[in-house]
C-alpha positions as CSV (number, residue, x, y, z in Angstrom):
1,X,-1.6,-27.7,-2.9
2,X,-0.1,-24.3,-2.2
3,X,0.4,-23.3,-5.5
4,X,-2.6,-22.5,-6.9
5,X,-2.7,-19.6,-4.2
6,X,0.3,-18.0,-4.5
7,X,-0.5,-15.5,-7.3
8,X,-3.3,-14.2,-5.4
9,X,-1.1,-14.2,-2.2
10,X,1.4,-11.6,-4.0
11,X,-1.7,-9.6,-5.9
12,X,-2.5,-8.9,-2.0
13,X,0.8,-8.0,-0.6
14,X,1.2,-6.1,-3.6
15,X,-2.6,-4.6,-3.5
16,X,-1.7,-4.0,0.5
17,X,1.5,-2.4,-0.1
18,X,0.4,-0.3,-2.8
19,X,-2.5,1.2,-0.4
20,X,0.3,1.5,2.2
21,X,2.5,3.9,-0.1
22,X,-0.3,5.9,-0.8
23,X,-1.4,6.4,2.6
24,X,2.2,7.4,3.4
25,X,2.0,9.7,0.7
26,X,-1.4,10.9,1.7
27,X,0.1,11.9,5.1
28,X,3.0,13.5,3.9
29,X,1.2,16.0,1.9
30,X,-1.0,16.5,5.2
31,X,2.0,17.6,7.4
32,X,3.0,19.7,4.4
33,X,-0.3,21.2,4.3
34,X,-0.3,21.9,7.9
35,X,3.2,23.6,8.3
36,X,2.3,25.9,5.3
């Protein structure tokens, strides 16, 4: 019954981590900005 699921459950994770990276990213280039 599980199965069907799965591919969307790693299209999230992926979809989530993604969003994560670029918020890291985003934040990054903030402190950057501010130091400058």
């Amino acid at each position: 019954m599980r199965n069907p699921s799965f591919p969307i459950e790693i299209a999230h994770r992926t979809e989530v981590g993604q969003l994560l990276g670029e918020l890291n990213e985003f934040r990054s280039f903030l402190a950057a900005w501010e130091v400058c």
